[in-house]
Structures are given as structure tokens and as C-alpha cells.
Backbone as a printed PyTorch tensor [residue, N CA C, xyz], in Angstrom:
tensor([[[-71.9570,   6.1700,  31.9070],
         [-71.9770,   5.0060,  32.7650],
         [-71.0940,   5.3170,  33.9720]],

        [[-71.5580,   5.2860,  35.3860],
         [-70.9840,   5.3300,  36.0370],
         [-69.7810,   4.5590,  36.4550]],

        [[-68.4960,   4.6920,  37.2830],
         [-67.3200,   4.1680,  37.2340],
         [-67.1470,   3.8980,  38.5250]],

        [[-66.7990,   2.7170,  39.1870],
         [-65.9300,   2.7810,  40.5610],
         [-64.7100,   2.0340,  40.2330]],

        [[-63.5850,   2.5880,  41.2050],
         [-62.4080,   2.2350,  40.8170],
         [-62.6360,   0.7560,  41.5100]],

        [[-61.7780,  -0.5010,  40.9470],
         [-61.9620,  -1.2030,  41.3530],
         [-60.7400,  -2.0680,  41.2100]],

        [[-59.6390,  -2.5560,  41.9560],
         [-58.1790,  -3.2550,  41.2070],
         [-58.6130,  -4.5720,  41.3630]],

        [[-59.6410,  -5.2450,  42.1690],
         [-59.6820,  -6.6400,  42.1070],
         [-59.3790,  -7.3240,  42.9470]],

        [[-58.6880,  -6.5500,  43.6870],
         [-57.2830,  -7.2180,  44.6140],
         [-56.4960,  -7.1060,  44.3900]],

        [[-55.9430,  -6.8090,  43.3870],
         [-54.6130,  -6.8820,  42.8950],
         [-53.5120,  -6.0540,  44.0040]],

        [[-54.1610,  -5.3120,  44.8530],
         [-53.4820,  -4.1880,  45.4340],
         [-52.4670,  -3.3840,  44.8240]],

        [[-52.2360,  -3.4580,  43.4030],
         [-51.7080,  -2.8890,  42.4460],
         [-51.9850,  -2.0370,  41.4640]],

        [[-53.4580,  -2.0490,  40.9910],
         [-53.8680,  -1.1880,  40.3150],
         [-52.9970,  -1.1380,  38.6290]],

        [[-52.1180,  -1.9770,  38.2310],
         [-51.1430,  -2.4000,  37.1890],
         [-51.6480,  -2.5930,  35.5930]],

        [[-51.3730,  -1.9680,  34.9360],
         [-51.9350,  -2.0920,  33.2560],
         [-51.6480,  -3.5460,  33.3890]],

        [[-52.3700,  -3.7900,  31.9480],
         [-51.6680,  -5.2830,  31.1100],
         [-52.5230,  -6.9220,  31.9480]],

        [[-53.5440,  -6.1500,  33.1750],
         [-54.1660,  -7.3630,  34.1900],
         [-55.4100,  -7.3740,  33.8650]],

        [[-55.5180,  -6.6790,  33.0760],
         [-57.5620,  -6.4840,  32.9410],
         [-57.9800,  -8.0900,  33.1190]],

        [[-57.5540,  -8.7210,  32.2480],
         [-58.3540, -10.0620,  32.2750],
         [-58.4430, -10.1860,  33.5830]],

        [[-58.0110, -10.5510,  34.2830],
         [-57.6630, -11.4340,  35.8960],
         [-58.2370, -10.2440,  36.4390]],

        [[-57.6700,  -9.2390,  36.5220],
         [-58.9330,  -8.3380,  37.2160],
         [-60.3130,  -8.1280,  37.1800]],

        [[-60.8390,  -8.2970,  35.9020],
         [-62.0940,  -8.2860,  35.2690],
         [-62.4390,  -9.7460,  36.1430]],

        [[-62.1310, -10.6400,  35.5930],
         [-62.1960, -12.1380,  36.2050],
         [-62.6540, -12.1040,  37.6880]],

        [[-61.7380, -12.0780,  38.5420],
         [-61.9020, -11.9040,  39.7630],
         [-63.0740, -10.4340,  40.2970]],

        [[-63.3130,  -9.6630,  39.7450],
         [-64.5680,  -8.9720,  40.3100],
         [-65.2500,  -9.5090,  40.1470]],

        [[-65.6320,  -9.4100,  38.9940],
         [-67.1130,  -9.9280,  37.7920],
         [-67.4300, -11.1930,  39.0990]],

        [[-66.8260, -12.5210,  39.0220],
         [-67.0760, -13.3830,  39.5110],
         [-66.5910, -13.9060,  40.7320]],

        [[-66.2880, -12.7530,  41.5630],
         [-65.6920, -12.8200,  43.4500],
         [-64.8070, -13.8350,  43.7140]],

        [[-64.1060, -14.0890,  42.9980],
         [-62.6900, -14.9230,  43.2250],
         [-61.6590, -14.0020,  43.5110]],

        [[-60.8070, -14.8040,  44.6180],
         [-59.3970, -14.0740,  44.8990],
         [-58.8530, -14.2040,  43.9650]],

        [[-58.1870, -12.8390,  43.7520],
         [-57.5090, -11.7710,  42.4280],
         [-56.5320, -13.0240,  42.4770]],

        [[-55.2920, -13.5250,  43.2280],
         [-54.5170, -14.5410,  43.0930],
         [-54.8090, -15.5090,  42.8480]],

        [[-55.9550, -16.0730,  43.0570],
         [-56.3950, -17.4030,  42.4390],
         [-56.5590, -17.5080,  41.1940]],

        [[-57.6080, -16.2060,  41.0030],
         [-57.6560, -16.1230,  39.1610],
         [-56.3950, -16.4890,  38.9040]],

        [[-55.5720, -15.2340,  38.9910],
         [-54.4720, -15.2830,  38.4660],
         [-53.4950, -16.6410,  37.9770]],

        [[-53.0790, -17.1740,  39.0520],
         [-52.6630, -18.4710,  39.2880],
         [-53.2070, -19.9440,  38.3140]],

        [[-54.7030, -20.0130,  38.2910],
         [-55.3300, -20.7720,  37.4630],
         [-55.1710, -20.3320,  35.9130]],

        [[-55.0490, -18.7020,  35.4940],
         [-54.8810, -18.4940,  34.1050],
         [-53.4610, -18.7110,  33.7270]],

        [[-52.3260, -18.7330,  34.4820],
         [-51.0130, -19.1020,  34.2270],
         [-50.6560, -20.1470,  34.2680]],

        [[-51.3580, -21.0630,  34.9870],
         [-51.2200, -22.6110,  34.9390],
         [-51.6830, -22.8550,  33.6560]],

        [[-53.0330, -22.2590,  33.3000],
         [-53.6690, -22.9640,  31.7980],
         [-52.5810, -22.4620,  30.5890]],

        [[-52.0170, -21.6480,  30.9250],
         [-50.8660, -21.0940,  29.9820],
         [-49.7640, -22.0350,  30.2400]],

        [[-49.2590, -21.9200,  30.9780],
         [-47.9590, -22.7230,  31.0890],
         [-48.2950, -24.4520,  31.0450]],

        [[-49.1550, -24.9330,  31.2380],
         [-49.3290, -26.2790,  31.5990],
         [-50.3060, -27.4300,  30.6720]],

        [[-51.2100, -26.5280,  29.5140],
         [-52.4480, -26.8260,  28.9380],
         [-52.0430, -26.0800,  27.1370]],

        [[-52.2710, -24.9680,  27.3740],
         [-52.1220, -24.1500,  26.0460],
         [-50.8750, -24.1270,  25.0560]],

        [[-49.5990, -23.4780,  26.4110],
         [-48.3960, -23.0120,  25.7240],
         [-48.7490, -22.0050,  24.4860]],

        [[-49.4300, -20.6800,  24.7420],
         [-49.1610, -19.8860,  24.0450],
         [-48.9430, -18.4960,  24.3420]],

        [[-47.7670, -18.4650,  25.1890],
         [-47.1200, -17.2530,  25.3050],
         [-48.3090, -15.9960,  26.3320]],

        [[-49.3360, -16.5280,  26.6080],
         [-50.5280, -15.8390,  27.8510],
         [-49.5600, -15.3310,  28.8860]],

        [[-49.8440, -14.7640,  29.6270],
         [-49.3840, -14.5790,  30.7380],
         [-50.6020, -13.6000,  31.3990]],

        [[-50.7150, -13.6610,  33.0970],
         [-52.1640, -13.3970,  33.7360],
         [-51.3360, -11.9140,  33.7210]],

        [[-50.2720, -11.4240,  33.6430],
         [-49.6670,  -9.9930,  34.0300],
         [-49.7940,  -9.5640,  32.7990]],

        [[-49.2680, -10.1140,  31.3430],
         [-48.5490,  -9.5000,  30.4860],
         [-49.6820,  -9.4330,  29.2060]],

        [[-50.8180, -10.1490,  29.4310],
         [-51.9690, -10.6420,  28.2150],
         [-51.9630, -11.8710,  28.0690]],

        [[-54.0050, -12.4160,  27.6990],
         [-54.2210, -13.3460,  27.5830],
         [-54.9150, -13.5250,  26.5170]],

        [[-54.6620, -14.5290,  25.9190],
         [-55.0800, -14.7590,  24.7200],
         [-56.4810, -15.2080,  25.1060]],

        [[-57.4680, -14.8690,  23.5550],
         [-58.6850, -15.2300,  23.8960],
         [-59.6850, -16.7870,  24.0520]],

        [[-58.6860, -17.6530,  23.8750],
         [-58.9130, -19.4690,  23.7370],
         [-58.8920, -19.4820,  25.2540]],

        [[-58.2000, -18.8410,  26.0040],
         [-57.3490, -19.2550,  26.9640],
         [-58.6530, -18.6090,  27.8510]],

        [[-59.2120, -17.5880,  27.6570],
         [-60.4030, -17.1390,  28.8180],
         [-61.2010, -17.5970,  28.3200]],

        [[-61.7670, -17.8650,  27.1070],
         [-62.7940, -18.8520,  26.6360],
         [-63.1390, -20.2320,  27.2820]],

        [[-61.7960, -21.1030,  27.6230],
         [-61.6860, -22.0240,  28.3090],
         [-62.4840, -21.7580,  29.7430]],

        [[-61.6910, -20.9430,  30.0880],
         [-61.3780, -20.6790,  31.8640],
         [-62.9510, -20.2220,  32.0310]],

        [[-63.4660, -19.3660,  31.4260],
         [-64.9140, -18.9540,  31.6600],
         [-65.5920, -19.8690,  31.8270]],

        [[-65.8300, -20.5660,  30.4770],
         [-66.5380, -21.7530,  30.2290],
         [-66.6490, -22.7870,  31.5280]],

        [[-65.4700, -22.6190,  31.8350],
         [-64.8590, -24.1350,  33.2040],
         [-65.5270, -23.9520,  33.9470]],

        [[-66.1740, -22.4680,  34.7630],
         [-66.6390, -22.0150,  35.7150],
         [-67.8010, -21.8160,  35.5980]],

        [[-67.7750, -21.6900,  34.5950],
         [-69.7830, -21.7830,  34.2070],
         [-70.5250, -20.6170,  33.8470]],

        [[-69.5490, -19.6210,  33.2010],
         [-70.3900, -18.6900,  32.2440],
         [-70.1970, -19.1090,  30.9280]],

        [[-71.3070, -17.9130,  30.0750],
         [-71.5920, -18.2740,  29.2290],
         [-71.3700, -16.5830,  28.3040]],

        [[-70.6130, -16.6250,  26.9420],
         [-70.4550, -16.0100,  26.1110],
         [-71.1910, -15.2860,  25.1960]],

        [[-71.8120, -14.0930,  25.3180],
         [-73.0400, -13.5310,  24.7860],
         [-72.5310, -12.4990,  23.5440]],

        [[-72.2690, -12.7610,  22.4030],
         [-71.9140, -11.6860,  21.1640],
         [-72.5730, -10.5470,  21.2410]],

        [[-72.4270,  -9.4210,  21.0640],
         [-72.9580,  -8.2360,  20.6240],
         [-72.8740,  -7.5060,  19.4030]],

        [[-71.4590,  -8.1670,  18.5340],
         [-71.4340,  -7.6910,  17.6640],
         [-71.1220,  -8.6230,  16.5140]],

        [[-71.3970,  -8.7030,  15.3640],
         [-70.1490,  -9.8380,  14.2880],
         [-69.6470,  -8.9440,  13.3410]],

        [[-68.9680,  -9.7330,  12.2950],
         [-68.4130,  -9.1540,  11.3860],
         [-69.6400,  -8.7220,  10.2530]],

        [[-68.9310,  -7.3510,  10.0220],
         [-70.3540,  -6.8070,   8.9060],
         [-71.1710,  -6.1330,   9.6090]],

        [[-71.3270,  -5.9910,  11.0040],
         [-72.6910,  -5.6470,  11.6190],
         [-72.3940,  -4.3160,  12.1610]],

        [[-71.2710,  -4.0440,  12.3230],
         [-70.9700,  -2.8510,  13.1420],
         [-71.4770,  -2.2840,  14.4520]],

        [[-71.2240,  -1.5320,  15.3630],
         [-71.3810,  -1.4930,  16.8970],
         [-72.8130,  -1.3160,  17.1530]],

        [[-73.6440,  -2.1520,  17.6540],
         [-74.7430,  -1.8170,  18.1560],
         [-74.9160,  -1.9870,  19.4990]],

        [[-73.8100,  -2.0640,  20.3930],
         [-73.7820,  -2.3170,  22.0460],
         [-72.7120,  -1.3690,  22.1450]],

        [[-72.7130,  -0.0300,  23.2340],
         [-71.6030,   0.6990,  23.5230],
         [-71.2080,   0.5480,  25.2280]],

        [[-70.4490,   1.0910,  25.5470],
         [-70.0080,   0.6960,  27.5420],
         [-70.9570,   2.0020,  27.3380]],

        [[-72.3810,   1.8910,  28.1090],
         [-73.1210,   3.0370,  28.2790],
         [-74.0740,   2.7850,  29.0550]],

        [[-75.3500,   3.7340,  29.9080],
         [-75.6840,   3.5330,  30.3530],
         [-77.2620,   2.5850,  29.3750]],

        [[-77.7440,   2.0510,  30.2280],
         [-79.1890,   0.9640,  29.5040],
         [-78.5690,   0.0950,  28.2320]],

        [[-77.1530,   0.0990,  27.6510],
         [-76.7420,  -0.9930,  27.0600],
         [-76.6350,  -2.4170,  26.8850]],

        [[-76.6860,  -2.5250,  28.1820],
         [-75.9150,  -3.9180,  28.8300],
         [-77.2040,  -4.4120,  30.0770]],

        [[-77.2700,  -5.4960,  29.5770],
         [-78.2240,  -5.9430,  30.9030],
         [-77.8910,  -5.8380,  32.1770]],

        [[-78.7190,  -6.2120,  32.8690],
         [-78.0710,  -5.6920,  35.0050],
         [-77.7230,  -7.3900,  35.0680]],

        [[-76.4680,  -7.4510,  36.0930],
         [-76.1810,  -8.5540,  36.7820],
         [-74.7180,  -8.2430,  36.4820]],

        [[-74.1530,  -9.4950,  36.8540],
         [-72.6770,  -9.3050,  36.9440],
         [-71.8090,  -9.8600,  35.3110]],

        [[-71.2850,  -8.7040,  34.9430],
         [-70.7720,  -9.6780,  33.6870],
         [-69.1510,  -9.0520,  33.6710]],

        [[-68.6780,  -9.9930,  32.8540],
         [-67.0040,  -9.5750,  31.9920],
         [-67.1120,  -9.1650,  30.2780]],

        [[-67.3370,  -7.8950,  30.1790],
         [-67.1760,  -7.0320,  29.2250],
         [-65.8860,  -6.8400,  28.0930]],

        [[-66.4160,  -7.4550,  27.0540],
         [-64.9000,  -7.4500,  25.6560],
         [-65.0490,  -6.0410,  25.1740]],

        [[-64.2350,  -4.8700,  24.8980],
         [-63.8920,  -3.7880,  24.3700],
         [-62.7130,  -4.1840,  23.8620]],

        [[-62.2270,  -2.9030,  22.7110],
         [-61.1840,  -3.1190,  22.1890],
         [-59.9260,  -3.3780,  23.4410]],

        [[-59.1770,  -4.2520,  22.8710],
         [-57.7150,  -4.5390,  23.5750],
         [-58.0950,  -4.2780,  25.2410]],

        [[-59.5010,  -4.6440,  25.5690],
         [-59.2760,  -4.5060,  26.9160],
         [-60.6780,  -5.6150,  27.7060]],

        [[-60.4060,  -6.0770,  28.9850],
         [-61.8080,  -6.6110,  29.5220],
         [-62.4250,  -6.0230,  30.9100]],

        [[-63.7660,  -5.6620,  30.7800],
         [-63.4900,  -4.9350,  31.9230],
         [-65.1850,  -5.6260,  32.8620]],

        [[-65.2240,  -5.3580,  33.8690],
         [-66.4180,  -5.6120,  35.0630],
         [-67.7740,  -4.9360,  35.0750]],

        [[-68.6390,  -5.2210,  34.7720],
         [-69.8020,  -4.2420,  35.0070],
         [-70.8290,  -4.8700,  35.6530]],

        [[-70.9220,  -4.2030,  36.6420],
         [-71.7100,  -5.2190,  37.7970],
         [-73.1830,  -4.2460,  37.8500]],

        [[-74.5400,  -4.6980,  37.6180],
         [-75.8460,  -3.8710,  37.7340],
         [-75.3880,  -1.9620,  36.8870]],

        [[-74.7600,  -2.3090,  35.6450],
         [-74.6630,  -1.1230,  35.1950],
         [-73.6590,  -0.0810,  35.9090]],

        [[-72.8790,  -0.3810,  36.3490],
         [-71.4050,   0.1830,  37.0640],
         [-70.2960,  -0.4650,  36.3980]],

        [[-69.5190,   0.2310,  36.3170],
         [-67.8140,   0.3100,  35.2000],
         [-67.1520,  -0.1890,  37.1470]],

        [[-66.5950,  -1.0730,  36.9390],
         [-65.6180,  -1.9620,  38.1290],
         [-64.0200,  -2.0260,  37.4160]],

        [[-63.2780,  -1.0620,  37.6820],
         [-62.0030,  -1.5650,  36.9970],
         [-61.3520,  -0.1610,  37.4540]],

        [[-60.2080,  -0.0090,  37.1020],
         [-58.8060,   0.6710,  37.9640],
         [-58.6250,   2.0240,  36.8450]],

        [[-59.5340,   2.0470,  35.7940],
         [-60.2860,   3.3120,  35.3060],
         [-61.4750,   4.0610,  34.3260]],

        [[-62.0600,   4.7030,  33.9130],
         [-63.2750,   4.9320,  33.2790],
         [-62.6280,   4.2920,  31.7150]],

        [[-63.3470,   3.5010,  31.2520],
         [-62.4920,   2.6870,  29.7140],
         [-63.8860,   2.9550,  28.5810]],

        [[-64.8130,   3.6410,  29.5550],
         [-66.1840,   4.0920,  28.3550],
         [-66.0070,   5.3760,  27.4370]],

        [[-64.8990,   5.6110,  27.5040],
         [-64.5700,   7.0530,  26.3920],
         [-65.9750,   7.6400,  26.1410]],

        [[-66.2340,   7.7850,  27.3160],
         [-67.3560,   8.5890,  27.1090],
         [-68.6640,   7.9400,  26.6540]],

        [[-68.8180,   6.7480,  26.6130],
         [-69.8590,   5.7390,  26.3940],
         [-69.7110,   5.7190,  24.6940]],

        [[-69.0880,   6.1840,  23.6380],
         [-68.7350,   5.4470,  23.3870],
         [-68.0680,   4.0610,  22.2600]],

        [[-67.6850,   3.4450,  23.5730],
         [-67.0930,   2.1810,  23.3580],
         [-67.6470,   0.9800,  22.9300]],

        [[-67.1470,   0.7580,  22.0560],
         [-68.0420,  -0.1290,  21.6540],
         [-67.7460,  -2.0710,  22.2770]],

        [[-68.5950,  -2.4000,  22.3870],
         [-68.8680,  -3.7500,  23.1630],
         [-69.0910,  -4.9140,  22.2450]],

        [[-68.0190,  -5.4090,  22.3590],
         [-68.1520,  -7.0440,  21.2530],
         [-69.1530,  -8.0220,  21.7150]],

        [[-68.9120,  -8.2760,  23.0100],
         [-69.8650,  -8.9110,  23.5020],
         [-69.3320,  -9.1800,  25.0760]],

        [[-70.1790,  -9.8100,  26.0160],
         [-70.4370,  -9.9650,  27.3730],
         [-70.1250, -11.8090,  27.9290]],

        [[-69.3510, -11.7950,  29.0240],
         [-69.5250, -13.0600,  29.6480],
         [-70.6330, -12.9080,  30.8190]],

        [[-71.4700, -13.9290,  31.2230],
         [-72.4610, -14.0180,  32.5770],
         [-72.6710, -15.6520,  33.0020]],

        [[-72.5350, -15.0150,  34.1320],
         [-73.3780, -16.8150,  34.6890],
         [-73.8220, -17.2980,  33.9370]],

        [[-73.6550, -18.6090,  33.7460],
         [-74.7570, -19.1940,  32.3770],
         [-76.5110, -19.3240,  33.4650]],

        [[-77.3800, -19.5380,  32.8850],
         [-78.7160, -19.7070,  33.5660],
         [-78.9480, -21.2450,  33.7480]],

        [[-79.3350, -21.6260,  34.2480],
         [-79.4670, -22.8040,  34.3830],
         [-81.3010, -22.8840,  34.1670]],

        [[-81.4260, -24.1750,  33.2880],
         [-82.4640, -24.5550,  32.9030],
         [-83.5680, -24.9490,  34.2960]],

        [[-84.7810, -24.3690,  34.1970],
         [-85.7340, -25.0370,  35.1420],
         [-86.2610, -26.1270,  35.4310]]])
């Protein structure tokens, strides 16, 4: 799967931001805004120790996704073992936010968007995908 480096904005390029970085590509929000809105829901809503720098818990982007209007697509459950890897023809085309182990990352039309290649070689295995939700006709 091909890779472009991508920080988000962050102009930092900084471990420990995937979420908010992932966040802000995937779905073209300023990297600080993400940011800002996932620390408010931490500090102001949740109270559980999140932080947009340091890790976010997964209630906490569940929320925030949801708010904005994607929608949560599984790839894998318990018992089933990996049948989606970060690879190429894995993953549908469009813009999504990608769950891998301990990490979230951008894949926009089959391109790796993030600050480095996280497909160990494709692979990685993929829990499941956030996307625009579709809206009914």
C-alpha cells in the first residue's frame, strides 16, 4: 500500500497524536480544531484521563465520530481472526479513519496518510474502518 507522509497539520510530525491526526486528514478539519474538540470532550464530558497528545480512549472517538457524521464499519470480531489487512484492494476507496493495533491511521482512495508507513508490510491487520455515513435516498 502506498504511503504519503502526512502530519495533519500538526507541523510536528509527534508520536502519541494518531487519533487527531488521523481525524483531521481523513475528514479536512484543522489539526487544532480536532484537537481542541477531543480535549474538551475529555476534560468537560467524559473525564477519563484522554488526552488529544497523550491517547484517546475509544468511547471518546466513538462519540466525536459519530457527532460528525461517520459511521463505524467492523472488520473483524472476536473468534474471527484478521480478514482485512492495511494492503492494497483491502479497504474500500474514499476517505476513511483506519483502527490497527494501538494505532489510527488515514487512508484516503487506497493511500496510507500519516507521519509513517504503519502497514508492516501489508500485513496489518485492520479491526475495522470509520467513513462518512451515506445518507439514505
Amino acid at each position: 500500500m502506498k504511503h504519503i507522509y502526512n502530519d495533519g497539520g500538526s507541523g510536528t510530525g509527534k508520536q502519541r497524536d494518531c487519533v487527531v491526526r488521523a481525524i483531521a486528514i481523513a475528514t479536512e478539519q484543522p489539526y487544532a480544531d480536532v484537537r481542541d474538540w477531543i480535549n474538551y470532550l475529555a476534560d468537560e464530558v467524559h473525564f477519563d484521563g484522554s488526552d488529544a497528545s497523550q491517547g484517546v480512549h475509544k468511547g471518546l472517538i466513538k462519540e466525536y465520530l459519530a457527532s460528525i457524521g461517520w459511521a463505524w464499519t467492523p472488520t473483524m470480531g472476536i473468534g474471527t481472526g484478521c480478514t482485512v489487512h492495511l494492503r492494497d484492494g483491502e479497504l474500500p476507496m474514499g476517505r476513511l479513519i483506519v483502527s490497527v493495533s494501538r494505532h489510527l491511521v488515514a487512508v484516503i482512495d487506497g493511500v496510507i496518510h500519516d507521519t509513517h508507513d504503519c502497514s508492516r508490510g501489508g500485513t496489518r491487520c485492520v479491526y475495522g474502518y470509520w467513513r462518512k455515513a451515506q445518507r439514505a435516498p
